[in-house]
N, C-alpha and C positions, 0 to 999 in steps of 0.2 A: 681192493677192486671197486668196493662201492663208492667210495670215496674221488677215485677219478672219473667213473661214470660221471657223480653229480660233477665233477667239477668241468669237465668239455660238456655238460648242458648247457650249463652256466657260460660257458665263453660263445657257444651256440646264438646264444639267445639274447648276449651283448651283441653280438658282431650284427646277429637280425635287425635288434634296437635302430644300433647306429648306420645301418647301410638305410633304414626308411627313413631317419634324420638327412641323411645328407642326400637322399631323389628329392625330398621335400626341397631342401635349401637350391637343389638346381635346379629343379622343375617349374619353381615360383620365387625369384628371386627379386624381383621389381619392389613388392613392399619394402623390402630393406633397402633398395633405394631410394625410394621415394621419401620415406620417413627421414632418412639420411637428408636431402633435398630439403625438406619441410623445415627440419630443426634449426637450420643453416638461416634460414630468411624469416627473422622476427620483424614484427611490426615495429616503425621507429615513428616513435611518442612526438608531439608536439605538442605546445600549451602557445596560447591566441591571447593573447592582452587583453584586459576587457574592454578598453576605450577601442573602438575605429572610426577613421574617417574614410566613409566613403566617398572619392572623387568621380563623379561624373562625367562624359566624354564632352558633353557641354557645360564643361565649367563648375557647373551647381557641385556641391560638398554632402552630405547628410552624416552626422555623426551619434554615436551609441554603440553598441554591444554586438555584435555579431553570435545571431545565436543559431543559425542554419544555413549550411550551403549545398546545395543542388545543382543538376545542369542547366537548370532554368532561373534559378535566381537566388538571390542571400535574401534572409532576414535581419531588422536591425534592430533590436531595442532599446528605447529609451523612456527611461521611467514605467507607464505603464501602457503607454504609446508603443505600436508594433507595426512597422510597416514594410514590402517585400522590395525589393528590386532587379530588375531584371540585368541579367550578366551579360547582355548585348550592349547594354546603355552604360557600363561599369568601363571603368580606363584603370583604375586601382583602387587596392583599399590599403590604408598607412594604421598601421597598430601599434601601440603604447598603454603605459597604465598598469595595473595590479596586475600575478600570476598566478592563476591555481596550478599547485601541484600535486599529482596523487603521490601518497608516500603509505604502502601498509594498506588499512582498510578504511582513510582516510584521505581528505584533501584539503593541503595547508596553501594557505593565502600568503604570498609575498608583495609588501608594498613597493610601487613601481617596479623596475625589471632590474634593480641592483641590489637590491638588498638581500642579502643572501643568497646569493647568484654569481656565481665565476663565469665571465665570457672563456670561451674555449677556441681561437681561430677565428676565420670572417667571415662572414656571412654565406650562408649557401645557397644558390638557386636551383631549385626542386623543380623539375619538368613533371607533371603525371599529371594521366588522368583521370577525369573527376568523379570517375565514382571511384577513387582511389582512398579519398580521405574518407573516413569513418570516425564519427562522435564516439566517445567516450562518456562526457560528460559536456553536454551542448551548452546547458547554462554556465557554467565555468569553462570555458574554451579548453578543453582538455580531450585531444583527438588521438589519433594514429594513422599514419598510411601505410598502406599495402607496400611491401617491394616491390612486388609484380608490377604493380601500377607507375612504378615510376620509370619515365621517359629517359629522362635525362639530368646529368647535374652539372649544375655552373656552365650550361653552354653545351655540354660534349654529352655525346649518345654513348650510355652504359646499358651492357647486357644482363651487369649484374652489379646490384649496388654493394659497395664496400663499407658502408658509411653510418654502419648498424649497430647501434647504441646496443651494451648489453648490461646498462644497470637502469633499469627504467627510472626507478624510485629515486634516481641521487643524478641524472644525465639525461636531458632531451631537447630537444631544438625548439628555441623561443623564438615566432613569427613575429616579424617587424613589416614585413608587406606580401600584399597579395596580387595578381595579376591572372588576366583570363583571356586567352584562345579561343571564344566561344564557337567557331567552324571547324575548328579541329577537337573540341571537347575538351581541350587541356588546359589546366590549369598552374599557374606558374608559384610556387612559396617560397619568398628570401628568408631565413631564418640560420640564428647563428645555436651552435651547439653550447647549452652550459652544464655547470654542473652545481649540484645544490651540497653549501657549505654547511645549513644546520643541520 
């Protein structure tokens, strides 16, 4: 007799348990979507050449390092010379030269943009906007963009980008040019996907 007493307590007092588990899970159900949602859109890595040439709408060229971009303007370095430019007066910037890549809790250098480097497909053209891109490591062109932020790719409006790297450390898209929408805020990236062979 005592024995079954304790034992419908005990199923009492699961069944209590689990009926507050599951008002929980329907009464506030959104975190599990949204984290669902969040997991889904990782940031996709970019690395920036270290040589650029910035072309001017009037002709003029200015070449070095890009080590900051804004809505208002890039910075360029050269040597120990630092000078800003405004992204109104910008038509493009052409990138070439050495690549940082982060790998681990490091960032290895590769000479030009072939050495140790698989092209993946052709080149892609990246619509977002500009407070889209986020440094990583500004002195070694080693960024990331938001998906939210992006517009568009190759031309055509996506709602949702597909195009989402998911080995950062060994796969990321190396910028060969830059382009800017300064009235509409948007910012244009051709950059093709590689993969890192060492």
């Amino acid at each position: 007799m005592k024995v079954t007493k304790i034992t419908i307590i005990f199923l009492v007092a699961c069944l209590t348990l689990g009926c507050q588990d599951r008002r929980q899970g329907i009464t506030n159900p959104e975190p599990i979507v949204e984290a669902e949602a969040k997991s889904t859109e990782q940031p996709i890595p970019f690395s920036f050449p270290t040589k650029a040439t910035v072309v001017l709408k009037d002709g003029r060229s200015r070449s070095g390092k890009i080590t900051d971009i804004n809505t208002q303007n890039i910075t360029i370095q050269k040597g120990q010379s630092i000078a800003k430019e405004a992204i109104a007066n910008i038509s493009r910037i052409d990138f070439n030269g050495d690549i940082w890549w982060p790998a681990s809790s490091k960032i290895m250098k590769f000479r030009g943009d072939k050495d140790g480097i698989n092209m993946q497909g052709k080149p892609r053209r990246f619509q977002l906007r500009m407070d889209g891109l986020e440094w990583e490591d500004a002195e070694n062109g080693v960024a990331i963009v938001k998906p939210e932020s992006v517009i568009g790719v190759d031309d055509e409006r996506t709602d949702l980008l597909q195009t989402i790297i998911r080995n950062p450390e060994k796969s990321r898209y190396i910028v060969s040019k830059m382009e800017f929408v300064p009235e509409e805020q948007i910012l244009i990236i051709t950059a093709t996907s590689r993969s890192r062979t060492e």
